[in-house]
ROKOLVEX-527130 format. One record per residue: residue in three letters; z, x, y of N, C-alpha, C, O in turn. Coordinates in steps of 0.2 Angstrom, whole numbers, plus 5000, padded with zeros to 4 digits. Each point is the difference from the previous one (the first is absolute). Layout:
<koltis>
ALAZXYZXYZXYZXY ...
</koltis>
This chain:
<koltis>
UNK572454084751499449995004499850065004500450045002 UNK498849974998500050085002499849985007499749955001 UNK500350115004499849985006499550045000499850044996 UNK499949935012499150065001500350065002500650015001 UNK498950034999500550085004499350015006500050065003 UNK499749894999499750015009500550005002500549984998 UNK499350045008500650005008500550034999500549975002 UNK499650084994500650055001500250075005500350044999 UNK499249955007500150045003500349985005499849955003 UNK500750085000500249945006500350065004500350044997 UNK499549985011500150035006500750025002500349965004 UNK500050084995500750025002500050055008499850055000 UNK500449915006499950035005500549995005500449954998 UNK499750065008500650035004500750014999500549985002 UNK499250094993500550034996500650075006499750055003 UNK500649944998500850025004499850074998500050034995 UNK500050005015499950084998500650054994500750004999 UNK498950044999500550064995500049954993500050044995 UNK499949905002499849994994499750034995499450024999 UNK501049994997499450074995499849954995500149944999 UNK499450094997499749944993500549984996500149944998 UNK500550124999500449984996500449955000500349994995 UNK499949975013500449955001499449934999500049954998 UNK499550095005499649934999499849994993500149944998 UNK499750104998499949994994500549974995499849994994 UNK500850005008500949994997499749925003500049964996 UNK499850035010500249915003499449994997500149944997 UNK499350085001499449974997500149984994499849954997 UNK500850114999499849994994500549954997500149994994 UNK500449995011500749955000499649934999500249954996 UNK499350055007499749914998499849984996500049954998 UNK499850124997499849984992499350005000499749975004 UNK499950064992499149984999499750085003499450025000 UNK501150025001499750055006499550054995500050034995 UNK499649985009499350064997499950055001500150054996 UNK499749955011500150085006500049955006500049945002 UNK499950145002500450005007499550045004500250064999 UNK499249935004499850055003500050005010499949965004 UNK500450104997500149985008499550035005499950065001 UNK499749915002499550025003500250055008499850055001 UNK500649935001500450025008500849985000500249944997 UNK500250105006500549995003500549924997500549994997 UNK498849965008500349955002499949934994500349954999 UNK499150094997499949924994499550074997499850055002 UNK500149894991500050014995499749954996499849955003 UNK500050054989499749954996500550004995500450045000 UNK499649914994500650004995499649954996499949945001 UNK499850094993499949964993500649974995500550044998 UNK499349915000500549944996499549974994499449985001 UNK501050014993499750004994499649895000499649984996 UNK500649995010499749975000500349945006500550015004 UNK499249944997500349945005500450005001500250015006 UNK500449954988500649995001500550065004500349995005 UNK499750084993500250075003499749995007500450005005 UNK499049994996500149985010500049975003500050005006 UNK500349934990500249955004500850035000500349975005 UNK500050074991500750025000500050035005500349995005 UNK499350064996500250055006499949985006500450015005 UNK499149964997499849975008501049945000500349995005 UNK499949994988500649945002500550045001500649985003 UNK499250104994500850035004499950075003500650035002 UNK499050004999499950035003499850025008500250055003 UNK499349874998499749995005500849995005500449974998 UNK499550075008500549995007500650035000500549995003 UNK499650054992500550054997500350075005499850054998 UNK500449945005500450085004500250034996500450004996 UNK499150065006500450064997500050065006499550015004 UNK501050014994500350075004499550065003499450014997 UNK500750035008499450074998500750044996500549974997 UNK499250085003500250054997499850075001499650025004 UNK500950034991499750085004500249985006500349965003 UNK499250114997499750055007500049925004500350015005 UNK499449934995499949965005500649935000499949955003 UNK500650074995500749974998500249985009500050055004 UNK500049884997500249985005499349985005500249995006 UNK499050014991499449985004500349924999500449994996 UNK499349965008499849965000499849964994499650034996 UNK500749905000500249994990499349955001500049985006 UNK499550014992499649944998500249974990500350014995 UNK499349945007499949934995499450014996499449985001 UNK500850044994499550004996499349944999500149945000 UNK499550085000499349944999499650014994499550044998 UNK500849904999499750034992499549914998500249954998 UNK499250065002499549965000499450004995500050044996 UNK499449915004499450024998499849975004500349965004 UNK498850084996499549985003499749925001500149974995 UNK499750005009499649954999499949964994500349954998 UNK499150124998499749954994500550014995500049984994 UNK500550065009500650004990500349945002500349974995 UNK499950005011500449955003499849944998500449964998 UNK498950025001499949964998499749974993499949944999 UNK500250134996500250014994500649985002500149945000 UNK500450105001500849984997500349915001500349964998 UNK499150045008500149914999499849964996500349954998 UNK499350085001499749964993500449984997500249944999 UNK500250134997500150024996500849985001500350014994 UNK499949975010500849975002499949944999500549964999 UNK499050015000500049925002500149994991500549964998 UNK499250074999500049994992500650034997500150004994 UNK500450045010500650054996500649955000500349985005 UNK499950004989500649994999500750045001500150044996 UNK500249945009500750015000500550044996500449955000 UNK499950084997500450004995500750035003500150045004 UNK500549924991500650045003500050094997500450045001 UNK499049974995500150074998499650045006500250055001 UNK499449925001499650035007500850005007500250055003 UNK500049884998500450035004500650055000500250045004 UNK500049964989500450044999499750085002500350045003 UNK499049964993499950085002499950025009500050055002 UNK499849895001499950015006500950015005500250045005 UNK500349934990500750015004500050084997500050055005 UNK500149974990500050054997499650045006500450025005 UNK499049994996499550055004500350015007499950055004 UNK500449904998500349985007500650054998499950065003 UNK500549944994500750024998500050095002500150045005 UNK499549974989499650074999499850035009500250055002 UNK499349905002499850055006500550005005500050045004 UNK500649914997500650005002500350084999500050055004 UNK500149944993500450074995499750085004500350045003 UNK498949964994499750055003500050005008500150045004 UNK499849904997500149995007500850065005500050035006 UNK500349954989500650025003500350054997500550025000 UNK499150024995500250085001499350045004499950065000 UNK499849895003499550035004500450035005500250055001 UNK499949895002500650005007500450065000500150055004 UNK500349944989500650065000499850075001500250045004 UNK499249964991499650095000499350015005499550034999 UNK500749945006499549965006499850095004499550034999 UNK501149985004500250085001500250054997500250055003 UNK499649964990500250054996499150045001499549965000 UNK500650105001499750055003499750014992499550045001 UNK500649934992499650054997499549904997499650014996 UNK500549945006499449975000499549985003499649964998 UNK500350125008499350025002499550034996500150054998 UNK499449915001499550044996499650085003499550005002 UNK500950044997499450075001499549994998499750055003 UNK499849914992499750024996499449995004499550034999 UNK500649935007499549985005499950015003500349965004 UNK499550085000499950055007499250015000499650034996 UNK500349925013499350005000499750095003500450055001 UNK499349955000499850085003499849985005499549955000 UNK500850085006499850005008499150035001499750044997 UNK500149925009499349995001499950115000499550024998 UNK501050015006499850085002499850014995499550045000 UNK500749954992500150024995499249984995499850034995 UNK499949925008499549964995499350065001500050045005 UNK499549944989499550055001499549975005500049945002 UNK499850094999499450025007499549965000499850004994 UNK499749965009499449974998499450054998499950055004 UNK499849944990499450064997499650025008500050055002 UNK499749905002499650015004500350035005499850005006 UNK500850024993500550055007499950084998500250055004 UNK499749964991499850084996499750004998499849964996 UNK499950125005499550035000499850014993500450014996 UNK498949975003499950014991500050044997500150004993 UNK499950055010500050064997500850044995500150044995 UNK500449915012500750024997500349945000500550005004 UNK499249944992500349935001500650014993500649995000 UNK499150044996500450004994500650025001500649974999 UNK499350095003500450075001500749955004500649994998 UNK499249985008500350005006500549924996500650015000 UNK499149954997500349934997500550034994500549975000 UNK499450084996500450004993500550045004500550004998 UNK499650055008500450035005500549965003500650015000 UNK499149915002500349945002500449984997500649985001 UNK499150024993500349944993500650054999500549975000 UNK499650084998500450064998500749985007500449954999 UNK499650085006500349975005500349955001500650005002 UNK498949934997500349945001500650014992500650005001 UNK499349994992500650004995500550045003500549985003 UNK499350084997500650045003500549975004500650004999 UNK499049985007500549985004500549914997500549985000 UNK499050004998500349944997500350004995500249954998 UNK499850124998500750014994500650025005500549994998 UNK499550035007500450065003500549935005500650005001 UNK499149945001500349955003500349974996500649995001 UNK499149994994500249954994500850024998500549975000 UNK499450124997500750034998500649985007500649994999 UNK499050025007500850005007499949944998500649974999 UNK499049995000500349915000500749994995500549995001 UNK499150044991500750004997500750025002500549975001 UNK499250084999500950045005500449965005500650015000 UNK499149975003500249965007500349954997500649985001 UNK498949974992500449954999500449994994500149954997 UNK500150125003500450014993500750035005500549984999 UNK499350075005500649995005500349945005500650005003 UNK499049974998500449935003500149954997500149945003 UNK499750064989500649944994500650044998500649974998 UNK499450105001500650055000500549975009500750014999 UNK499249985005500250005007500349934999500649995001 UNK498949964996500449934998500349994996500449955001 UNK499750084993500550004995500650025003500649975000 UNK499350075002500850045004500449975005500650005001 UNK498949955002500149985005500449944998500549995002 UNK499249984994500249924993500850034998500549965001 UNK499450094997500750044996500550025006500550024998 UNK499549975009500450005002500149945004500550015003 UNK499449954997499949955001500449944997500349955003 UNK499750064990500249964995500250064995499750024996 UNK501150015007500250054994500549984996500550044998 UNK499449895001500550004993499449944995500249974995 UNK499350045007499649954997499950034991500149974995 UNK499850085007499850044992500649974995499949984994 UNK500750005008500549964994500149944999500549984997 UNK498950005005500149954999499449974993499450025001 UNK500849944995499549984994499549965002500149945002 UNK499350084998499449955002499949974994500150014994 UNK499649935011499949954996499350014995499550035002 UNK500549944993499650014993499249945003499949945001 UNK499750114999499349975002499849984996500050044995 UNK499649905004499549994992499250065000499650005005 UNK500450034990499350014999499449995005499750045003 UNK500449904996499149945000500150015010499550005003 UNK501150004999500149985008499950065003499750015006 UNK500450064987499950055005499650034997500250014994 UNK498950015009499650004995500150084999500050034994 UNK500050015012500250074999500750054998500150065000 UNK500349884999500450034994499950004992500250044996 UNK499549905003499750004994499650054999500150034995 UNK499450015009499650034998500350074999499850034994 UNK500850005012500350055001500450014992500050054997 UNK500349895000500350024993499549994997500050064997 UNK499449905001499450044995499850055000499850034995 UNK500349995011499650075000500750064997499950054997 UNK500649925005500650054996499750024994500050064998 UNK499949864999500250004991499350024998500150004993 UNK499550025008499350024998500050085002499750044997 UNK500749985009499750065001500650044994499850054998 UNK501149925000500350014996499750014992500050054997 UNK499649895001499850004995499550065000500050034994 UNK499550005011499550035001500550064996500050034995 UNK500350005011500350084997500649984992500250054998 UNK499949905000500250014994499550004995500050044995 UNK499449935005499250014997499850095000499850034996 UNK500349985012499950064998500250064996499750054998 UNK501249945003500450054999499850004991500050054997 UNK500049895002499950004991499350054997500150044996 UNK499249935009499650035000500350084998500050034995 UNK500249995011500150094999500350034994499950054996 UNK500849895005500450034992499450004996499850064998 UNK499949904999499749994994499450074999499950044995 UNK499849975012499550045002500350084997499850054997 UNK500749945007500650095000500050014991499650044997 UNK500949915001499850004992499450024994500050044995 UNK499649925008499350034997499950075001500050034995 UNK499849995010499950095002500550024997499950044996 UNK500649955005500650034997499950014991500150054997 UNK499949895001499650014994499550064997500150044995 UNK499449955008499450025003499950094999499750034996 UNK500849985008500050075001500650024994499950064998 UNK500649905000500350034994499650054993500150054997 UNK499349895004499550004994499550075000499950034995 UNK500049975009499450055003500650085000499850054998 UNK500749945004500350075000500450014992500550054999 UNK499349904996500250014994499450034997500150044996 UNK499349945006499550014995499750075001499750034996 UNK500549995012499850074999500650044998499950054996 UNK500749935005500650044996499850014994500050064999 UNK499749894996499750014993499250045000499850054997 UNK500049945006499450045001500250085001499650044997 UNK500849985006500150085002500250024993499750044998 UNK500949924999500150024994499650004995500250034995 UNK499349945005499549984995499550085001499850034995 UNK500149995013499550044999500450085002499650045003 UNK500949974997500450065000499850064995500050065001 UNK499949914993499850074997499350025001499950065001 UNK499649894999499450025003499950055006499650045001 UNK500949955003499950035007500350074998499850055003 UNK500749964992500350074999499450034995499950065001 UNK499849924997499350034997499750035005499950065001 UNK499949905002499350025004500050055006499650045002 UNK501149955001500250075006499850084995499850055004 UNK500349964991499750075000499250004997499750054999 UNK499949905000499450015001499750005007499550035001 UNK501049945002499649995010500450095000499650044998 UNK500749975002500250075001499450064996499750055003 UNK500349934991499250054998499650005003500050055003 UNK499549894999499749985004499750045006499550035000 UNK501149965005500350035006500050104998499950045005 UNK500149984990500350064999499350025001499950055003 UNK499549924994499450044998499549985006499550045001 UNK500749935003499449995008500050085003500550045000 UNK498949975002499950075004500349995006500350055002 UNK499849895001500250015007500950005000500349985005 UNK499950044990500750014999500150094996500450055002 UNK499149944994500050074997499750085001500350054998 UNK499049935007499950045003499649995008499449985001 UNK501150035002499849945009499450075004499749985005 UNK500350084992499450025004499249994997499549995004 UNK500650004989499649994997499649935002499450005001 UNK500949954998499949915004500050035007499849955003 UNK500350115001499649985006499250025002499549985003 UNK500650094993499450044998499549944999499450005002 UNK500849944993499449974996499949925006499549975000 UNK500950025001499949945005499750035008499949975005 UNK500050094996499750035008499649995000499950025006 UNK499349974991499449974999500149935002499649985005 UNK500949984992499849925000500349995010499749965003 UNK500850074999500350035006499549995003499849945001 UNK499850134999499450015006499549945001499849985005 UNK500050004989499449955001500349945004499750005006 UNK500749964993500649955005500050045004499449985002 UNK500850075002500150025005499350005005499949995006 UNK499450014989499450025004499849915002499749965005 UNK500550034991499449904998500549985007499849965004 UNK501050064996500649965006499550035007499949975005 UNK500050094994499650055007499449965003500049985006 UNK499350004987499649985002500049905002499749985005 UNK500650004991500349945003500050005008499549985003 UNK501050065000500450005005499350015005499949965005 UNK499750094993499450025006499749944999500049975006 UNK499549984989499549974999500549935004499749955002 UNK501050045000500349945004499850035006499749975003 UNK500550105000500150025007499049985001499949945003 UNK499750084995499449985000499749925000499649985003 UNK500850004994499849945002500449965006499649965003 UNK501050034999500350025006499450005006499749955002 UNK500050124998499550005005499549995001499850005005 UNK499949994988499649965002500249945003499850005006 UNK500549954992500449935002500050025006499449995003 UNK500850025000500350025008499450035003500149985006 UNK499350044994499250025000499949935002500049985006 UNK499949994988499649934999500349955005499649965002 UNK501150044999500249945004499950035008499949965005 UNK500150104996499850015008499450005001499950015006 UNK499649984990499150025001499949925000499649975004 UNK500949984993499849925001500649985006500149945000 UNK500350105005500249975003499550005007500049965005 UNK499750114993499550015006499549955000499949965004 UNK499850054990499349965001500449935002499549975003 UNK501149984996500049955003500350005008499949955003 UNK500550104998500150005007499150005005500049975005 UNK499550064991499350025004499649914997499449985002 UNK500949994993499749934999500349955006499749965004 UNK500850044996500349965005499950025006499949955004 UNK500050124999499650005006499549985004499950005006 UNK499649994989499150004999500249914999499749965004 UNK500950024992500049915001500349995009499749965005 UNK500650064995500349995010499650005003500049965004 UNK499450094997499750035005499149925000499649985003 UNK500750024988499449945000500049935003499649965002 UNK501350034997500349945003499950005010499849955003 UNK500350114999500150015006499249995003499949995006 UNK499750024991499649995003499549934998499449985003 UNK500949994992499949944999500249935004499749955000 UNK500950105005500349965005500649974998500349975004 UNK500250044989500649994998500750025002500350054999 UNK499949925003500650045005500550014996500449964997 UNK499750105002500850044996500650015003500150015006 UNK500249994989500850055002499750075001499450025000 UNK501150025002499950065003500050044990499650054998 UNK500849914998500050044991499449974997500050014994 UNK499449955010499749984996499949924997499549974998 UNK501150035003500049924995499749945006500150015006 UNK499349934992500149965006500449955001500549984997 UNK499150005010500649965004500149944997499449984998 UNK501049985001500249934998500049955006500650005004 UNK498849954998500150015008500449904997500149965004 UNK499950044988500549904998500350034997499650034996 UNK501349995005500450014996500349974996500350024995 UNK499849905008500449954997499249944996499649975003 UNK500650044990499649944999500649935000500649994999 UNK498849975001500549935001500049954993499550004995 UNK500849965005500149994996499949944997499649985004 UNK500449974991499649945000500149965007499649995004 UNK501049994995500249945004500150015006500249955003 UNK499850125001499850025009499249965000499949965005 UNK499650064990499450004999499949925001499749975005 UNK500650004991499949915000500349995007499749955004 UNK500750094999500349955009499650055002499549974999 UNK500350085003499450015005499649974997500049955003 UNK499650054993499649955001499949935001499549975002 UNK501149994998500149945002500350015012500349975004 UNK499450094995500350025007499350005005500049985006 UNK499450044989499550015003499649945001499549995004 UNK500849944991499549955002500549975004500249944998 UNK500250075006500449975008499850025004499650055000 UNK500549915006499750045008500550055002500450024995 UNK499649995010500450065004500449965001500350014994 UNK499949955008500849955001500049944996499849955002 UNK500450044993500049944994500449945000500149994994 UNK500149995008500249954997500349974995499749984995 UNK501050005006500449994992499749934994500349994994 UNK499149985011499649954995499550054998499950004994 UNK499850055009499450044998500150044994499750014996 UNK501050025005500150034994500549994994500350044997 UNK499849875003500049974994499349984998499850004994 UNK499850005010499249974996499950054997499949984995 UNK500150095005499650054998500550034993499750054997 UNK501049925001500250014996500049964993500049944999 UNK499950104995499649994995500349924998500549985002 UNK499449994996500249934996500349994993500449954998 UNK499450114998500050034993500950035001500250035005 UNK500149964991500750025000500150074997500550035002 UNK499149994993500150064997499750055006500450045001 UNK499149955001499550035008500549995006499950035005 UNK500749934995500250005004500850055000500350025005 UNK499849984988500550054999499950065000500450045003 UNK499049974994499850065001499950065008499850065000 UNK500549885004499750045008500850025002500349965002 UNK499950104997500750005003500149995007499550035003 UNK501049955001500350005006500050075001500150054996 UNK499749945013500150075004500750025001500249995006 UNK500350034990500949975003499950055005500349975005 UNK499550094997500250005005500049975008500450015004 UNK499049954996499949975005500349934999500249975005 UNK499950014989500449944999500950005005500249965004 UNK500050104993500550035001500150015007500549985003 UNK499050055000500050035007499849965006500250005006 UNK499549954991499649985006500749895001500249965004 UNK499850044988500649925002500850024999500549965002 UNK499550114995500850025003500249974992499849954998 UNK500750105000500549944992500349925000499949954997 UNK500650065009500449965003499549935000500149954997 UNK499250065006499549965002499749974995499949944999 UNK499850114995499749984994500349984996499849984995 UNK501150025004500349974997500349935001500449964997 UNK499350015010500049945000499349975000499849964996 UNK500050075007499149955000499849994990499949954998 UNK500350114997500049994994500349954996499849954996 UNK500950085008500749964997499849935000500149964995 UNK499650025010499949955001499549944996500149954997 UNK499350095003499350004995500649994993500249944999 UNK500050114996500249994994500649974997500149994994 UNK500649995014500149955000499949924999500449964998 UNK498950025006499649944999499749984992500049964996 UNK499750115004499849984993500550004992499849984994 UNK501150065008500249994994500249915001500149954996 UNK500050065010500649915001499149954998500249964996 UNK499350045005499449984996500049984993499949954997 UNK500450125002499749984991500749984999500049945000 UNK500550085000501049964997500149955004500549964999 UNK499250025006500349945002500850015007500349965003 UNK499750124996500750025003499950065002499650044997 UNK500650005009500050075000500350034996500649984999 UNK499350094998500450054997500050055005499550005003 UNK501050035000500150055004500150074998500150055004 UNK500049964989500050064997499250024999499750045002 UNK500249914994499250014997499550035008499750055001 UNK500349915002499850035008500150085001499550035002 UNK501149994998500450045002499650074995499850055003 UNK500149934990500050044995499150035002499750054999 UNK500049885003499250025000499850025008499450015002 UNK501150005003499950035005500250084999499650045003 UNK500749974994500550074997499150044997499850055002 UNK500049924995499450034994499550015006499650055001 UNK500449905004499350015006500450075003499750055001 UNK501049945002500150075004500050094995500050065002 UNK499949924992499950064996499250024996499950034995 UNK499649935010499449974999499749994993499650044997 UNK500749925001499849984993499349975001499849975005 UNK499750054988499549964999500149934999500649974998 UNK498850005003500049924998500249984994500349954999 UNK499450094992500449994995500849994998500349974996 UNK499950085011500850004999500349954999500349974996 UNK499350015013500449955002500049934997500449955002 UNK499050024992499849984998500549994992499949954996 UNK500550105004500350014993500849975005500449964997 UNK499650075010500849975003499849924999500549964998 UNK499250025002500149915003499849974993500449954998 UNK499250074997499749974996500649984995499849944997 UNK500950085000500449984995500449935005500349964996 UNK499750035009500149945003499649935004500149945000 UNK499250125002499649945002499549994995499749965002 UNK500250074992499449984995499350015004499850055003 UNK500049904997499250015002499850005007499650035003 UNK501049944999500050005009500050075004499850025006 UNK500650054988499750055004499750035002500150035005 UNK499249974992499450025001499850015007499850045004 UNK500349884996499749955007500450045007499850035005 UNK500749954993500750055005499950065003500050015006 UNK499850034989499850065001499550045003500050055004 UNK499349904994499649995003500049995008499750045004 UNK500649934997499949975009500450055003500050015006 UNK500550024989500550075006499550054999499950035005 UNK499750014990499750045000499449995007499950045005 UNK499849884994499650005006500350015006499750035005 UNK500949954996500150035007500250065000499950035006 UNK500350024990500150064999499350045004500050045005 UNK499649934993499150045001499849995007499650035003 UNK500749904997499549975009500350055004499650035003 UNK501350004997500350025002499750074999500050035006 UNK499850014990499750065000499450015003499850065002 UNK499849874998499450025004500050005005499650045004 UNK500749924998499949985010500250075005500050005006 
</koltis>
């Protein structure tokens, strides 16, 4: 019987700090049905499954699962996995439960799946504090380090000044990245030794024989043996056979001239005393006064045409040099006769001439749309008056960015992240029926690094569907009121 493949996406979140993808992708792919794995933040994630039955396995064994931190964060506080669907998949999979038969093969795989995250489970635990399953690969870049907002520099050297930034910011973020290595490659060196003195007679004793399938990264570690083994004996044949051929190759080639020299030896004893006669009758071996006597005509003329050459460049030389100071004058006496026209035209100049720029900064669309939405307010507004004057239209309304610096300055972080927090906690427990406190977490992160409304429109939408538009909409509106007032 085939199943549908709707509702295979299901929410993995309050995931235990220090977890890397690779242990999550080991427990996702232990339930069977697994696709990919995409992790949005830190704390949760999304995971596709080839259909129904695959999510109803993961939510039955998955869901309320302890796992350990790990790494660098080995010994934070352990959470419980929360592995669920949305509303509308929930009431598909109801559906869709009510019509599913039971099978002892279905049980089976679901003991099976269980067995399997147990397992992983507990060589989590074990390698909980092993220093080398910190992911380096992930290092956010510190705020000192991020490029500049464009309207903080000057235009003239915005380019100049941001690809200077960008250069500095890599630098220093390869130059971290390397001390992170080091650091955590000398303190799993620190616990190994540590391990080894600890347990110094451990090394003799025979460990027990693990299966394959229990340990998924020894399985891989001996594939990789037996493939990288078969690799260089592929090669090493390769070469022989290659060495061979040339070898061949050149046997042939220093045979064919070997027979060739002998083929053309007596010809070549022939022809050395004709090159010799030859040689013997040239004047310039025979009589060397006479070939200079007759070649001192052809001398002189070469010598006069290299002579006339030489004056008709120095001539032209000066002229050149004539002609560009006769046009630097006439434009130094054009640019003064323009100054003196501006000057009394009333134009106010630099002292070199150039004028004055009395609008340095042009502004840009969306300064443009909130002052203008600034001009149709009184002097003191009203947090009703300047929701009235804000557009109704949702593309007109994203279009107007927030002032963050007044956002910022004027309700304090601490502040705007409850008055929001709050706002986007209401509307996720709205559309799930329950709070997420990651998803919250992940779309206040995106407000404090002032993300556009598209952004944040793409954070909520793989969870809330349609509902985030609406979501978003009502934080952007408070974002603006808060700008304007």
């Amino acid at each position: 019987m085939s199943h549908p493949e709707a509702a295979s996406t299901v929410f993995v979140g309050s995931i235990s700090p220090g977890v890397p993808d690779r242990w999550l992708t080991k427990l996702l792919e232990a339930c069977g049905g697994f696709r990919r794995w995409k992790r949005v933040s830190k704390a949760f994630g999304f995971a596709d499954y080839q259909g129904a039955p695959d999510v109803l396995r993961i939510c039955a064994v998955l869901h309320d699962v302890e796992l350990p931190s790990m790494g660098a964060e080995h010994g934070a506080p352990t959470k419980r996995l929360v592995v669920k669907a949305d509303e509308k998949t929930n009431r598909f999979l109801g559906e869709f439960e009510k019509t599913l038969v039971r099978t002892d093969l279905d049980r089976q795989k679901e003991r099976e799946a269980r067995r399997r995250v147990e397992h992983l489970v507990s060589m989590m635990r074990t390698r909980a504090s092993d220093a080398s399953e910190v992911d380096v690969s992930v290092y956010e870049i510190p705020a000192h380090l991020k490029d500049l907002p464009a309207d903080q520099v000057r235009g003239a050297k915005r380019v100049h000044v941001l690809s200077e930034i960008e250069k500095f910011r890599l630098s220093a973020v390869a130059r971290d990245a390397a001390e992170r290595k080091r650091e955590l490659e000398l303190e799993r060196k620190r616990a190994a030794l540590a391990q080894e003195r600890r347990t110094p007679h451990e090394h003799s004793a025979t460990p027990e024989p693990v299966a394959e399938e229990h340990d998924p990264e020894g399985a891989d570690e001996a594939a990789e043996r037996r493939r990288a083994r078969a690799v260089a004996e592929r090669r090493e044949r390769e070469a022989r056979d290659a060495e061979r051929a040339y070898a061949e190759r050149e046997q042939a080639r220093v045979q064919y001239w070997a027979q060739h020299a002998r083929a053309d030896a007596p010809q070549r004893t022939l022809a050395l005393p004709r090159e010799a006669d030859e040689l013997a009758h040239e004047l310039f071996w025979t009589d060397r006064r006479r070939w200079l006597r007759e070649r001192a005509p052809a001398r002189r003329a070469e010598d006069e045409a290299d002579a006339a050459d030489r004056d008709a460049q120095a001539a032209e030389e000066a002229q050149a040099q004539r002609d560009a100071e006769a046009f630097l004058a006439e434009q130094a006496r054009e640019m003064a006769r323009l100054a003196e026209a501006q000057r009394q035209s009333g134009l106010l100049l630099h002292t070199d001439g150039q004028p004055l720029k009395l609008q340095v900064r042009a502004q840009d669309e969306g300064r443009r749309r909130r002052q203008a939405l600034l001009l149709r307010l009184p002097s003191s507004p009203s947090r009703d008056a300047v929701e009235g004057v804000l557009p109704r239209d949702t593309a007109e309304l994203f279009a107007i960015p927030p002032e963050w610096e007044r956002v910022d300055g004027v309700r304090g972080r601490l502040t705007t992240q409850n008055d929001y927090g709050a706002l986007v906690g209401a509307g996720i427990e709205a559309s799930l029926g329950e709070a997420v406190d990651d998803l919250r977490d992940a779309v206040l992160e995106r407000v404090r690094e002032h993300a556009s409304a598209p952004e944040l429109v793409e954070v909520l939408e793989p969870v809330l569907e349609e509902d985030a538009a609406p979501l978003v909409t009502s934080l952007w509106r408070a974002l603006l009121v808060d700008s304007l007032l």
